[in-house]
N, CA, C and O atoms as a GROMACS GRO file, in nm:
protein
  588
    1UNK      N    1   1.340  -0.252   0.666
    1UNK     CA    2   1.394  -0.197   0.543
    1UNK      C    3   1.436  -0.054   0.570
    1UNK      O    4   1.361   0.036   0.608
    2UNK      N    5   1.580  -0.043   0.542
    2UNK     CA    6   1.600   0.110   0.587
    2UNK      C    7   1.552   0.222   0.447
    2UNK      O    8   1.546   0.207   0.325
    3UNK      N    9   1.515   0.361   0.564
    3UNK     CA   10   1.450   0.436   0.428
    3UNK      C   11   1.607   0.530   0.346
    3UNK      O   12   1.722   0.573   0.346
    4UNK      N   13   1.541   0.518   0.316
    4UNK     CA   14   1.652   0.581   0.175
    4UNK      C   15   1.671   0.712   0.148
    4UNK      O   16   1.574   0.787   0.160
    5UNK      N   17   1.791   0.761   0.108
    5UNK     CA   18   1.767   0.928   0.107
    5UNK      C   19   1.712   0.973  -0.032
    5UNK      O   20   1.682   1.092  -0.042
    6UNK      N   21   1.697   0.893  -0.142
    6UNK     CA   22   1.636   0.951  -0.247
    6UNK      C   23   1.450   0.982  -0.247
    6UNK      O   24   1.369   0.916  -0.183
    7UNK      N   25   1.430   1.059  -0.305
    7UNK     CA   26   1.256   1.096  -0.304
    7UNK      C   27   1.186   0.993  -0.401
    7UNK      O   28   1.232   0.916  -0.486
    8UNK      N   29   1.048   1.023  -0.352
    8UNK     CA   30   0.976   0.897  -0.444
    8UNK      C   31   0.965   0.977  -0.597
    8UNK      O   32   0.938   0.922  -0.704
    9UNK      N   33   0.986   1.086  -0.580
    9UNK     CA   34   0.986   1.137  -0.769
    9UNK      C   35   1.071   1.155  -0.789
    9UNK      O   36   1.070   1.243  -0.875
   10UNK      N   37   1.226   1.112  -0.752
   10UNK     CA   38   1.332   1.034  -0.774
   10UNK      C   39   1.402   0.927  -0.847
   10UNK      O   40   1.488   0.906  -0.933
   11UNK      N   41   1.282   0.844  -0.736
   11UNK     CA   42   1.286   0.726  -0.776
   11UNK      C   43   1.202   0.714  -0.912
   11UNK      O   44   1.270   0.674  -1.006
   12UNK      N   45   1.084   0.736  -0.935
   12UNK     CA   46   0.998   0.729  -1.052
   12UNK      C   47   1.078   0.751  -1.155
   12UNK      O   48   1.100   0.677  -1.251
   13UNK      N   49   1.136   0.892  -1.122
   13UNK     CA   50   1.216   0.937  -1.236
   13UNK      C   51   1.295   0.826  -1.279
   13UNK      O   52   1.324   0.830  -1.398
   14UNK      N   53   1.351   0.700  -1.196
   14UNK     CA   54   1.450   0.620  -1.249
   14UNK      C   55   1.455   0.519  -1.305
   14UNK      O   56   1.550   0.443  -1.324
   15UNK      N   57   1.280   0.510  -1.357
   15UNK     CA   58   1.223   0.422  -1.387
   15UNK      C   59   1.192   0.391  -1.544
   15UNK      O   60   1.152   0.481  -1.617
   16UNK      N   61   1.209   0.287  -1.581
   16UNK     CA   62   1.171   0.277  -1.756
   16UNK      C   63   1.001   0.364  -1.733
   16UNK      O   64   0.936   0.392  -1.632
   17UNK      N   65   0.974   0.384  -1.887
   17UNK     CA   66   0.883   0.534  -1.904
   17UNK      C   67   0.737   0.409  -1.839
   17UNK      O   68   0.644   0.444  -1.767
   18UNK      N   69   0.764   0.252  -1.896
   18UNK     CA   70   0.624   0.184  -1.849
   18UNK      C   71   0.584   0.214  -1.714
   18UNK      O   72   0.487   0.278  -1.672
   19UNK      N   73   0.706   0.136  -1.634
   19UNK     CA   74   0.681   0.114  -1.503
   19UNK      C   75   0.647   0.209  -1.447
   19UNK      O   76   0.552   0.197  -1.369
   20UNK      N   77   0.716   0.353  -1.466
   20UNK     CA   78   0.696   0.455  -1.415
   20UNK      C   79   0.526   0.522  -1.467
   20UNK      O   80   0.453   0.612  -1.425
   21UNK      N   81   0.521   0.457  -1.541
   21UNK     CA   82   0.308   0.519  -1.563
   21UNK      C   83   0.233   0.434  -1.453
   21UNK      O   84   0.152   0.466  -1.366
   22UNK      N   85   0.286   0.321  -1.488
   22UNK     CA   86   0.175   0.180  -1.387
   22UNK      C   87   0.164   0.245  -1.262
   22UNK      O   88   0.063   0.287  -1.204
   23UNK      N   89   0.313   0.246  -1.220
   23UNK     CA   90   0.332   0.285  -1.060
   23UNK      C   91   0.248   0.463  -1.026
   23UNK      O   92   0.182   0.484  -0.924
   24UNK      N   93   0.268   0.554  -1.120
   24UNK     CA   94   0.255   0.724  -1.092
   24UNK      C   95   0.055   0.680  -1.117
   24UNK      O   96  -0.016   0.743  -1.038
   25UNK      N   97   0.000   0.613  -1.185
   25UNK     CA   98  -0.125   0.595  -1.151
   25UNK      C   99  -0.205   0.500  -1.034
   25UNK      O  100  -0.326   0.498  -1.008
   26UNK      N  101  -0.088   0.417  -0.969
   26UNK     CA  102  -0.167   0.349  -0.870
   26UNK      C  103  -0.137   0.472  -0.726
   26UNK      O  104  -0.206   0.491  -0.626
   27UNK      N  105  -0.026   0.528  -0.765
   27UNK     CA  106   0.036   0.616  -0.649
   27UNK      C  107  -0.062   0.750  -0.680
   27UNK      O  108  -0.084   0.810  -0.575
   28UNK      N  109  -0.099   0.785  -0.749
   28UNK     CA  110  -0.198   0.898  -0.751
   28UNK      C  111  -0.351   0.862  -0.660
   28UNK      O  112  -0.410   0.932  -0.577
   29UNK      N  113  -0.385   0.723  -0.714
   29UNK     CA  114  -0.521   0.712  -0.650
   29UNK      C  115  -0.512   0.611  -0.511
   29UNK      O  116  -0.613   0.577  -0.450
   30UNK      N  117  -0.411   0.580  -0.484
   30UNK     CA  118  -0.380   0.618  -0.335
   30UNK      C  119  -0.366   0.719  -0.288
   30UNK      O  120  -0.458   0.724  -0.205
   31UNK      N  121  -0.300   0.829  -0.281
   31UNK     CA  122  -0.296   0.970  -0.241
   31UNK      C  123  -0.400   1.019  -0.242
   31UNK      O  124  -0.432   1.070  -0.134
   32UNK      N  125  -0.506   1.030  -0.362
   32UNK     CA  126  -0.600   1.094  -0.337
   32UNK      C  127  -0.741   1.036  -0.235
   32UNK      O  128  -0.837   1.106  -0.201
   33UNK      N  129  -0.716   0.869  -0.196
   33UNK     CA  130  -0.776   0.828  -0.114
   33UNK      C  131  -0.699   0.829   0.055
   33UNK      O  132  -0.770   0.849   0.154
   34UNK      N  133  -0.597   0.813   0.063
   34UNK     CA  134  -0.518   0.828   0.140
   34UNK      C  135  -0.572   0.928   0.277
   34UNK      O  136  -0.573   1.051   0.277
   35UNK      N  137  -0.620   0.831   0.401
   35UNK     CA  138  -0.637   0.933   0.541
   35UNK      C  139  -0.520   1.006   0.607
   35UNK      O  140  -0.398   0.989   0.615
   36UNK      N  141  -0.606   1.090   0.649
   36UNK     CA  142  -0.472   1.179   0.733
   36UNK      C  143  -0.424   1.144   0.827
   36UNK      O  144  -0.503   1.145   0.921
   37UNK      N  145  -0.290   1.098   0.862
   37UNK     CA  146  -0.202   1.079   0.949
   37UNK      C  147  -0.135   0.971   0.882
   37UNK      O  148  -0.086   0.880   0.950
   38UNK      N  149  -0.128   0.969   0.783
   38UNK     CA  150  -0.011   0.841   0.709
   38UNK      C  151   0.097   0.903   0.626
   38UNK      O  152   0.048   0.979   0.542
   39UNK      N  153   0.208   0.896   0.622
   39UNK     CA  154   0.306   0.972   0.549
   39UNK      C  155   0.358   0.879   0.437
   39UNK      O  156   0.356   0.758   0.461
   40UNK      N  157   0.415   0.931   0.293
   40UNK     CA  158   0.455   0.841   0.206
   40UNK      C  159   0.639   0.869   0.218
   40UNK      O  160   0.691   0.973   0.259
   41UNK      N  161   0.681   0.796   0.189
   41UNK     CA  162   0.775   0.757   0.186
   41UNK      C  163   0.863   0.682   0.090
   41UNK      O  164   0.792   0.606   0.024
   42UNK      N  165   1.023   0.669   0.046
   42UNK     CA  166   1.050   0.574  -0.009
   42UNK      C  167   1.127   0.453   0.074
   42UNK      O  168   1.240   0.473   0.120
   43UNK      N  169   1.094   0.393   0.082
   43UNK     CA  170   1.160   0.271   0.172
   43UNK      C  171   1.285   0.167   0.039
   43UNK      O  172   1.238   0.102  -0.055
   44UNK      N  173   1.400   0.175   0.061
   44UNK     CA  174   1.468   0.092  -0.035
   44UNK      C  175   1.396   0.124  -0.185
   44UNK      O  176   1.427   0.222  -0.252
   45UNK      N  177   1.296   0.024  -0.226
   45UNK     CA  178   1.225   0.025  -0.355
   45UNK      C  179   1.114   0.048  -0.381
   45UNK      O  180   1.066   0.083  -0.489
   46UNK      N  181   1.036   0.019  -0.227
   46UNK     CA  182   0.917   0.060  -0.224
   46UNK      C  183   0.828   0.186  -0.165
   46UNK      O  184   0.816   0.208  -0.045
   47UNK      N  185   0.769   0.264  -0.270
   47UNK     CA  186   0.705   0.376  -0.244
   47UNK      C  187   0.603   0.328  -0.103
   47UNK      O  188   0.523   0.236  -0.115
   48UNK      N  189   0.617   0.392   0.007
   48UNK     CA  190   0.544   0.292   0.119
   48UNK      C  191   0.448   0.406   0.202
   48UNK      O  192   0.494   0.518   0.219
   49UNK      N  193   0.325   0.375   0.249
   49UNK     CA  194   0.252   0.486   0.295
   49UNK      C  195   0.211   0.422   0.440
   49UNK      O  196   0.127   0.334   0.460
   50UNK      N  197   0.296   0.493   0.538
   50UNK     CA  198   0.358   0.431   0.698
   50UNK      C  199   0.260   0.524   0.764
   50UNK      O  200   0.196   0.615   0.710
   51UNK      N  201   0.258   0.478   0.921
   51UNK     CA  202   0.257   0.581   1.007
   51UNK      C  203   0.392   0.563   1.057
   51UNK      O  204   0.452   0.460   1.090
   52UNK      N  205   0.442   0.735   1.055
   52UNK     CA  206   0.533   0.742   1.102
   52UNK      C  207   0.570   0.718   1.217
   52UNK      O  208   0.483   0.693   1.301
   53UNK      N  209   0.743   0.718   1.264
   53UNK     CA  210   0.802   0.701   1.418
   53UNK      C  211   0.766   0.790   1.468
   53UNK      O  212   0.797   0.775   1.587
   54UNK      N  213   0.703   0.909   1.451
   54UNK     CA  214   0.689   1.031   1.526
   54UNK      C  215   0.532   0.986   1.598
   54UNK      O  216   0.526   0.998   1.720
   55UNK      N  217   0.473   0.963   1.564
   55UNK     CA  218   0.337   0.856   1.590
   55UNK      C  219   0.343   0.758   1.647
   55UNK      O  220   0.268   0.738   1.743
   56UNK      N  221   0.444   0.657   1.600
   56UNK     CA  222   0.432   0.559   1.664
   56UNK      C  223   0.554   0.512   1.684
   56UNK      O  224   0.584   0.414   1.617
   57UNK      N  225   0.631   0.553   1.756
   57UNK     CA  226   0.798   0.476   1.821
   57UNK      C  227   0.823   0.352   1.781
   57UNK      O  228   0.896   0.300   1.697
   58UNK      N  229   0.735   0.314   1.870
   58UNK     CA  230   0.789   0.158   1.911
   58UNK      C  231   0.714   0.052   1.785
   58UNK      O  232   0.597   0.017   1.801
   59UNK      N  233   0.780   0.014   1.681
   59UNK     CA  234   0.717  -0.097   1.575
   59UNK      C  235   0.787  -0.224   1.632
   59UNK      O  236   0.881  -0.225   1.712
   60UNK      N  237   0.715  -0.346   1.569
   60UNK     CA  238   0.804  -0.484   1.576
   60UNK      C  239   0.946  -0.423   1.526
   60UNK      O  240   1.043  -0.427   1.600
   61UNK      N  241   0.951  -0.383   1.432
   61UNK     CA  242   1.086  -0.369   1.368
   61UNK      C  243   1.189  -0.271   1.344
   61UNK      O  244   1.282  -0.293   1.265
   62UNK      N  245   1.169  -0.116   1.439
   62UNK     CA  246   1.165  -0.018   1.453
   62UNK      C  247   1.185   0.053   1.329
   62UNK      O  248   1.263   0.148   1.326
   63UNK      N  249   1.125   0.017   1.232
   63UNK     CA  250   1.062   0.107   1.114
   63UNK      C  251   0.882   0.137   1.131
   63UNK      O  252   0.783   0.098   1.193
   64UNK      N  253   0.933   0.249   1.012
   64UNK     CA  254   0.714   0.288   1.040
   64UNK      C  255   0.681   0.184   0.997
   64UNK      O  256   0.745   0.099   0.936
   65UNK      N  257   0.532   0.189   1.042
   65UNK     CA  258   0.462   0.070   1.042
   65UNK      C  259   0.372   0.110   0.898
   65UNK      O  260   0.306   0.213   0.882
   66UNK      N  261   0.387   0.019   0.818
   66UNK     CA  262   0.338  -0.004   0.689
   66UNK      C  263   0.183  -0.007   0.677
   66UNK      O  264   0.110  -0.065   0.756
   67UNK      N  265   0.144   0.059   0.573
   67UNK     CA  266   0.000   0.069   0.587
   67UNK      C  267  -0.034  -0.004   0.443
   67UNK      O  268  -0.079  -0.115   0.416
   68UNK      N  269   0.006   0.103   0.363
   68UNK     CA  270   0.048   0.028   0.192
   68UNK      C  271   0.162   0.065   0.139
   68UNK      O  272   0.246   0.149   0.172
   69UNK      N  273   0.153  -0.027   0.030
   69UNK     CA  274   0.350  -0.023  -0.019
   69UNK      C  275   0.290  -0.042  -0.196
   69UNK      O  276   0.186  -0.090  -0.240
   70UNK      N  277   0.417   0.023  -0.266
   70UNK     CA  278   0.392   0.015  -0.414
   70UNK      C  279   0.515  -0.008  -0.480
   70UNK      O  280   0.609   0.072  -0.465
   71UNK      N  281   0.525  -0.115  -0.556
   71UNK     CA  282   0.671  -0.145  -0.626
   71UNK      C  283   0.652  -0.213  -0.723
   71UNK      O  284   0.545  -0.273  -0.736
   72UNK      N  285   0.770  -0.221  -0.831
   72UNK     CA  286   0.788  -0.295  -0.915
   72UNK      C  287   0.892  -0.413  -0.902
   72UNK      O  288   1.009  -0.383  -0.874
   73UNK      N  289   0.857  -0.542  -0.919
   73UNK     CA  290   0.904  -0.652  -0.941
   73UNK      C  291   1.003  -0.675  -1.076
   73UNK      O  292   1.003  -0.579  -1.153
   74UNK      N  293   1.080  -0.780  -1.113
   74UNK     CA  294   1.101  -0.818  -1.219
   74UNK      C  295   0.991  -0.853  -1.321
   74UNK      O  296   0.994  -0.785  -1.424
   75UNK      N  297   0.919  -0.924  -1.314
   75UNK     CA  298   0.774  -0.937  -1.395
   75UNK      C  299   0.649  -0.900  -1.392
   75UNK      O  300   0.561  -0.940  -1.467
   76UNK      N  301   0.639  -0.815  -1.299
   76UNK     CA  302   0.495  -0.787  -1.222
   76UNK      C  303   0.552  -0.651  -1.127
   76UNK      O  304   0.663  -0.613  -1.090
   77UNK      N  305   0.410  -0.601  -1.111
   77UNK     CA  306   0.407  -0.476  -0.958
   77UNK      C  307   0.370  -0.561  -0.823
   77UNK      O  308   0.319  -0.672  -0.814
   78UNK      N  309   0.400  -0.498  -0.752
   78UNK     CA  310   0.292  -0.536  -0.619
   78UNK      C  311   0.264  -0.429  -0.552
   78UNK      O  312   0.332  -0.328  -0.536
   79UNK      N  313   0.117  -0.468  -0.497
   79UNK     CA  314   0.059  -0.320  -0.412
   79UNK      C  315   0.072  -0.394  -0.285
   79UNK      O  316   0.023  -0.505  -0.307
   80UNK      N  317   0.104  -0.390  -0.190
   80UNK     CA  318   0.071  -0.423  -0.064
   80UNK      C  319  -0.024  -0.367   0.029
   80UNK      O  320   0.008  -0.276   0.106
   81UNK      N  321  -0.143  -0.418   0.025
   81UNK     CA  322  -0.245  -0.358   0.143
   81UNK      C  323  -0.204  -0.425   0.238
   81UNK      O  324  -0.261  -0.534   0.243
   82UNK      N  325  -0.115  -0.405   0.332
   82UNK     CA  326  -0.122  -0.451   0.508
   82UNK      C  327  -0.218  -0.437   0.564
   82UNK      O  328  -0.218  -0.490   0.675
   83UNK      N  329  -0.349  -0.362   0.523
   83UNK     CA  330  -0.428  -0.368   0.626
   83UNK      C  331  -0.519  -0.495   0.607
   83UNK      O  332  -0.591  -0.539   0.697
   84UNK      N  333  -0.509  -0.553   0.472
   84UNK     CA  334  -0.615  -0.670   0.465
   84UNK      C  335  -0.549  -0.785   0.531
   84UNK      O  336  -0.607  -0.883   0.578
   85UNK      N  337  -0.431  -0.764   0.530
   85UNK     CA  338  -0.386  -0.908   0.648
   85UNK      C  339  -0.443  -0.899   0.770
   85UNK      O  340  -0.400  -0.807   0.840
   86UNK      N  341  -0.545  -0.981   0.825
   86UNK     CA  342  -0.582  -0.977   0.959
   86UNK      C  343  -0.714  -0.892   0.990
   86UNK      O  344  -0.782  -0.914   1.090
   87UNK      N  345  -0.751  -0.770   0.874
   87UNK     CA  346  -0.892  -0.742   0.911
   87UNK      C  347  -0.954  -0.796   0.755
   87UNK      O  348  -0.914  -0.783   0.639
   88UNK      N  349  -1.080  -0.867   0.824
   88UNK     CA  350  -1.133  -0.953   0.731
   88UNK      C  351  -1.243  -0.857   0.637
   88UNK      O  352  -1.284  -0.903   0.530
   89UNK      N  353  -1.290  -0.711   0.688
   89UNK     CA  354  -1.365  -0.656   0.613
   89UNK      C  355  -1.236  -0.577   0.497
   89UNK      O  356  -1.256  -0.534   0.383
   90UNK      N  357  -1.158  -0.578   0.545
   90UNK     CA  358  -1.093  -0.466   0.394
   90UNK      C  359  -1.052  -0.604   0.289
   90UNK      O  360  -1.056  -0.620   0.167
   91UNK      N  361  -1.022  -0.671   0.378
   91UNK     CA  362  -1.011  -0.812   0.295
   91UNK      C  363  -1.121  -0.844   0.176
   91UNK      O  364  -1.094  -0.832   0.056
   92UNK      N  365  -1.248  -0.887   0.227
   92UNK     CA  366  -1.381  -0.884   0.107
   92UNK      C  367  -1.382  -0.782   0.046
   92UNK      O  368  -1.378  -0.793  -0.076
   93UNK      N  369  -1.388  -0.647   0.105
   93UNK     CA  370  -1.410  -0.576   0.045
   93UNK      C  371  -1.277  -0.574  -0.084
   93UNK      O  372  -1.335  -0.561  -0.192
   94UNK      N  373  -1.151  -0.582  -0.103
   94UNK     CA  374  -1.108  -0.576  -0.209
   94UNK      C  375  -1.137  -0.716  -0.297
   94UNK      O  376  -1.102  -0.714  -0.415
   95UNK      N  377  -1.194  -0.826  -0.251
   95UNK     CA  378  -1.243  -0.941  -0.273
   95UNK      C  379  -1.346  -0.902  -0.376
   95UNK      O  380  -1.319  -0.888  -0.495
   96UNK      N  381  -1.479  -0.884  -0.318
   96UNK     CA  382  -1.587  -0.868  -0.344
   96UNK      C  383  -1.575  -0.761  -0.471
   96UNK      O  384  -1.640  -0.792  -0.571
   97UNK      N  385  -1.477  -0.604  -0.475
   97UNK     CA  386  -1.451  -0.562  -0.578
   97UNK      C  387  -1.395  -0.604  -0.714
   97UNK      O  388  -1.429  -0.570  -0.828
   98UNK      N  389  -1.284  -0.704  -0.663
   98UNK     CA  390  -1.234  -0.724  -0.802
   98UNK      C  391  -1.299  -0.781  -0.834
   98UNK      O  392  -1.320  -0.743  -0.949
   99UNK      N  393  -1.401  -0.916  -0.798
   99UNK     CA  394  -1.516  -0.993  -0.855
   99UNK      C  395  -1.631  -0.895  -0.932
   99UNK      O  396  -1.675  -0.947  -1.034
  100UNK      N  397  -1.677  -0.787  -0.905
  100UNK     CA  398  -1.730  -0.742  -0.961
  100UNK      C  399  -1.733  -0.655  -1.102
  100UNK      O  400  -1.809  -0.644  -1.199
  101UNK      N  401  -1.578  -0.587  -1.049
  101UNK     CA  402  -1.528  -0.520  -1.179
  101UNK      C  403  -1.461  -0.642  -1.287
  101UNK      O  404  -1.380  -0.625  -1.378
  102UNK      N  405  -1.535  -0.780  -1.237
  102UNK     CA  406  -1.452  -0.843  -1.325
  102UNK      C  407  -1.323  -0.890  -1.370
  102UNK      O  408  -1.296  -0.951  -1.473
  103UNK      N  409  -1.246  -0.852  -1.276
  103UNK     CA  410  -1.083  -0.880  -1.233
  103UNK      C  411  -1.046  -0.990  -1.135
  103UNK      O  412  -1.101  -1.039  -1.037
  104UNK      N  413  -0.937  -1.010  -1.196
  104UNK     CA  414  -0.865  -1.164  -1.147
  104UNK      C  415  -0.807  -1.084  -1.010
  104UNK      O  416  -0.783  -0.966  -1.032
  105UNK      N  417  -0.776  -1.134  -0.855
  105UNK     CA  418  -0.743  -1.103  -0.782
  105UNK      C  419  -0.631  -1.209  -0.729
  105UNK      O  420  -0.649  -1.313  -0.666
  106UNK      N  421  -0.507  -1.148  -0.777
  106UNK     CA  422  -0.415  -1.253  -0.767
  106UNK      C  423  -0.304  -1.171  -0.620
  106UNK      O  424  -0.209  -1.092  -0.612
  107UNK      N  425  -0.377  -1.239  -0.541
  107UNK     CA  426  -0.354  -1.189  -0.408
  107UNK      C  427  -0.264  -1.298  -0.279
  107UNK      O  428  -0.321  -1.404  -0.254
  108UNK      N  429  -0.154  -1.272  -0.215
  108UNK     CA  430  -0.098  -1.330  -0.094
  108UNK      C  431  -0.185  -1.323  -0.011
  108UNK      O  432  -0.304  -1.354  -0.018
  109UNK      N  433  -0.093  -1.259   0.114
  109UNK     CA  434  -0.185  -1.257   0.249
  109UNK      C  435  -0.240  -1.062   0.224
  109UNK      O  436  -0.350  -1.012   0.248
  110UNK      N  437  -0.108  -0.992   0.167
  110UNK     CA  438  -0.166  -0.825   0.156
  110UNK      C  439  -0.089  -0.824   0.018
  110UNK      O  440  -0.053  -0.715  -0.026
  111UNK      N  441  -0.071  -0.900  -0.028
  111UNK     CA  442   0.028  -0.807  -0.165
  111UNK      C  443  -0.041  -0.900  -0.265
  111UNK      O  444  -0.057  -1.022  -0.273
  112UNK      N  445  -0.084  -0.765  -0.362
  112UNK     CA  446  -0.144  -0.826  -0.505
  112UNK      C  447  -0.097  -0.762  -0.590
  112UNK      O  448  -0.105  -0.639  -0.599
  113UNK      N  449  -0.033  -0.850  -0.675
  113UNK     CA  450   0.007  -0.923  -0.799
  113UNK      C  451  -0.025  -0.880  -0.910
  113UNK      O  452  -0.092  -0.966  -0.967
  114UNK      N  453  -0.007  -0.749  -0.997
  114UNK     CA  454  -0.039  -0.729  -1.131
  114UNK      C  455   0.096  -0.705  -1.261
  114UNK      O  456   0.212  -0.671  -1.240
  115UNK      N  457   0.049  -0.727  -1.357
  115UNK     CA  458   0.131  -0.703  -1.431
  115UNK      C  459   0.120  -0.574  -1.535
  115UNK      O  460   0.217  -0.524  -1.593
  116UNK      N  461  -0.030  -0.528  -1.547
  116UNK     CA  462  -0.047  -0.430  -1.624
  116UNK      C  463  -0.181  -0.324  -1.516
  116UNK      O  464  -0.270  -0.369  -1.443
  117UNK      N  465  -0.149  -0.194  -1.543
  117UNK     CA  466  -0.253  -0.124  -1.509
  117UNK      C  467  -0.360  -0.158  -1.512
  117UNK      O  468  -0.412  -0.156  -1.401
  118UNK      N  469  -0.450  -0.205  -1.624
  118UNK     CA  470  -0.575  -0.278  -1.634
  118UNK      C  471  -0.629  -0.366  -1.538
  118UNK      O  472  -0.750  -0.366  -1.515
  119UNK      N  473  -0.555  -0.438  -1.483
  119UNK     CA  474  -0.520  -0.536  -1.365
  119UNK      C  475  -0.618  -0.516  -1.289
  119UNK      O  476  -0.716  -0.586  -1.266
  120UNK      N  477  -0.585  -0.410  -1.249
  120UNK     CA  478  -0.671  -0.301  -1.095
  120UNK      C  479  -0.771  -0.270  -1.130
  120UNK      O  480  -0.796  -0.218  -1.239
  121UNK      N  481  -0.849  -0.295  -1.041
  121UNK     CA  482  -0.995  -0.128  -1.041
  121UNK      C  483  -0.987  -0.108  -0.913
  121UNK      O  484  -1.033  -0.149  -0.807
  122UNK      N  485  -0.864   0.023  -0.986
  122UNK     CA  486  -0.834   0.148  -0.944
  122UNK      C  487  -0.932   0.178  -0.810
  122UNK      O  488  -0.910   0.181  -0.689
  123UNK      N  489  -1.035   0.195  -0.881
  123UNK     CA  490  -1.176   0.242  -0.725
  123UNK      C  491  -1.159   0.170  -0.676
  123UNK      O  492  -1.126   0.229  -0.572
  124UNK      N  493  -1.147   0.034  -0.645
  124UNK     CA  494  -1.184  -0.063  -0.549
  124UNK      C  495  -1.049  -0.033  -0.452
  124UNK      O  496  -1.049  -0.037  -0.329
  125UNK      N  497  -0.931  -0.003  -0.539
  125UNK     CA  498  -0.826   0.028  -0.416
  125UNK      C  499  -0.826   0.171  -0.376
  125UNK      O  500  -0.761   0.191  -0.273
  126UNK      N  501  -0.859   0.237  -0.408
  126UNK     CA  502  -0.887   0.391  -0.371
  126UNK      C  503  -1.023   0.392  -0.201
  126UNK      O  504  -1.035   0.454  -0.095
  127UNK      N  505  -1.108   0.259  -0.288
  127UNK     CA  506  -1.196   0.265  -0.147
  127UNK      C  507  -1.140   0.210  -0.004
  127UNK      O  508  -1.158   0.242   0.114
  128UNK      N  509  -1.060   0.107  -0.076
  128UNK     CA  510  -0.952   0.002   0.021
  128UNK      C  511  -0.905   0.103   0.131
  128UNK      O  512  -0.940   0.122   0.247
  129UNK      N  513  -0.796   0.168   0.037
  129UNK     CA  514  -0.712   0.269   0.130
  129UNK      C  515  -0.824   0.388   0.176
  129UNK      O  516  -0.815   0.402   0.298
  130UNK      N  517  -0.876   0.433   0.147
  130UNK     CA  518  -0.932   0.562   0.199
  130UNK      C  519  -1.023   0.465   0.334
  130UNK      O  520  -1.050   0.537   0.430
  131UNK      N  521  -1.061   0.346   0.347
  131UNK     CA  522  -1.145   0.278   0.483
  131UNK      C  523  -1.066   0.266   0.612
  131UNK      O  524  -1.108   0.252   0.727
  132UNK      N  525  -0.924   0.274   0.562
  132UNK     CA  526  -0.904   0.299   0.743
  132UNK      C  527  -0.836   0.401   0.822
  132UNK      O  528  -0.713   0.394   0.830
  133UNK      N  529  -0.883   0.472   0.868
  133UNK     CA  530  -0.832   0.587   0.944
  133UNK      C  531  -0.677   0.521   0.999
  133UNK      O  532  -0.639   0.408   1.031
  134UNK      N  533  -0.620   0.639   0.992
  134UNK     CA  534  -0.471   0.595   1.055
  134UNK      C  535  -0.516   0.605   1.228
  134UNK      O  536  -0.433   0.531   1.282
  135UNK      N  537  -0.576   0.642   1.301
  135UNK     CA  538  -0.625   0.606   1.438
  135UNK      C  539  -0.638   0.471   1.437
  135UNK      O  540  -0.562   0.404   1.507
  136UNK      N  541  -0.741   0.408   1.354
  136UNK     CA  542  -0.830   0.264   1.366
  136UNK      C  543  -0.695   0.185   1.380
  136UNK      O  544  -0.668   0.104   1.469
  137UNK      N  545  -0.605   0.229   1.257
  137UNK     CA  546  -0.486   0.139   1.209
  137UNK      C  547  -0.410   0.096   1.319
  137UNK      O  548  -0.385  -0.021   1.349
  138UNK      N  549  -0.362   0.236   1.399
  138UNK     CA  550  -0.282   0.221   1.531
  138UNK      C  551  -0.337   0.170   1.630
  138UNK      O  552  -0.262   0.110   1.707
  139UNK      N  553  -0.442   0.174   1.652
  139UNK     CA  554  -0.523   0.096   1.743
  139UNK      C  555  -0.542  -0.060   1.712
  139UNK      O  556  -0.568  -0.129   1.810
  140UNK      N  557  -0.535  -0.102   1.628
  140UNK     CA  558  -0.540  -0.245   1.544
  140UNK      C  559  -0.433  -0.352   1.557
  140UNK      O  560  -0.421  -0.473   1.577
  141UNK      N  561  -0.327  -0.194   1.527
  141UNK     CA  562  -0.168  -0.270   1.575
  141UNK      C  563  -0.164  -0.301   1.718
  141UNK      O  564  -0.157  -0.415   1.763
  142UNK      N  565  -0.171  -0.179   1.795
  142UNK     CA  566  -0.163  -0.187   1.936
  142UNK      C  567  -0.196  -0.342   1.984
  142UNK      O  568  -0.125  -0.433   2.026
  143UNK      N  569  -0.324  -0.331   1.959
  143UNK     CA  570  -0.460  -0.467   2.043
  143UNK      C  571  -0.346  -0.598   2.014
  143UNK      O  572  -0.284  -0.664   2.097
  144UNK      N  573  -0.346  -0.609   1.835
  144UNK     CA  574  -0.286  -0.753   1.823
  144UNK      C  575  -0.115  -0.744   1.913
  144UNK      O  576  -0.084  -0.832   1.993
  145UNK      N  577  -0.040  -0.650   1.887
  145UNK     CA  578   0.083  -0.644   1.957
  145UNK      C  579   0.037  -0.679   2.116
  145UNK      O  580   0.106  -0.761   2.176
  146UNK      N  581  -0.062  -0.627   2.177
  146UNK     CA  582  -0.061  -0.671   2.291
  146UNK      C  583  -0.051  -0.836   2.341
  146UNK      O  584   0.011  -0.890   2.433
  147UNK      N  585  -0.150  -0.890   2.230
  147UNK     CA  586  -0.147  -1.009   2.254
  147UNK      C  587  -0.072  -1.098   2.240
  147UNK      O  588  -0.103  -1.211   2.278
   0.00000   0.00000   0.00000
């Protein structure tokens, strides 16, 4: 997906006043969980929090490599955690949260599915993203790319 020259408070700005709350509160408590060495970005539509090419050159697809992504759909948002595809602890762990806070977890392989803010607990993805160091991440990629 090529990145785009507009900014992500740009883009927000271009947003009906809903979408633009849903999205500016899931994008806040990512940021404030958010490890160091991941950069945000707007990719096409999606607000996306990469390690950059300056980090890491070489991707499958020579874009940064996606860590999480935030967008709005026609009927729904999606958050994309990439990191729960393939590691099985961030996986439960957003599992095991939404079960607790009582939330439906209407989840792919990394992208879950809400339609209203309420949707989320918020903490459970704030803990999500703040668990993997952007080191662990690149190292994660590396191993499976090797194989």
């Amino acid at each position: 997906m090529p990145k785009t020259t507009a900014s992500v408070e740009d883009y927000l700005a271009g947003l009906p006043a809903d979408d633009r709350k849903v999205l500016s509160s899931v994008r806040d408590t990512i940021r404030k969980n958010l490890p160091a060495g991941y950069e945000e970005i707007l990719q096409g539509k999606y607000i996306s929090y990469v390690i950059p090419l300056s980090r890491l050159p070489k991707t499958y697809n020579g874009q940064p490599l996606w860590y999480v992504a935030l967008t709005v759909q026609k009927n729904y948002y999606t958050l994309h955690m990439v990191a729960a595809y393939g590691d099985s602890k961030v996986l439960a762990r957003i599992q095991s949260g939404f079960k607790k806070a009582g939330k439906r977890l209407d989840m792919g392989k990394a992208c879950i599915r809400f339609r209203k803010i309420e949707d989320l607990p918020l903490d459970v993805i704030g803990e999500s993203v703040a668990s993997v160091p952007a080191e662990g991440y690149i190292r994660r990629y590396e191993s499976v790319k090797r194989k």
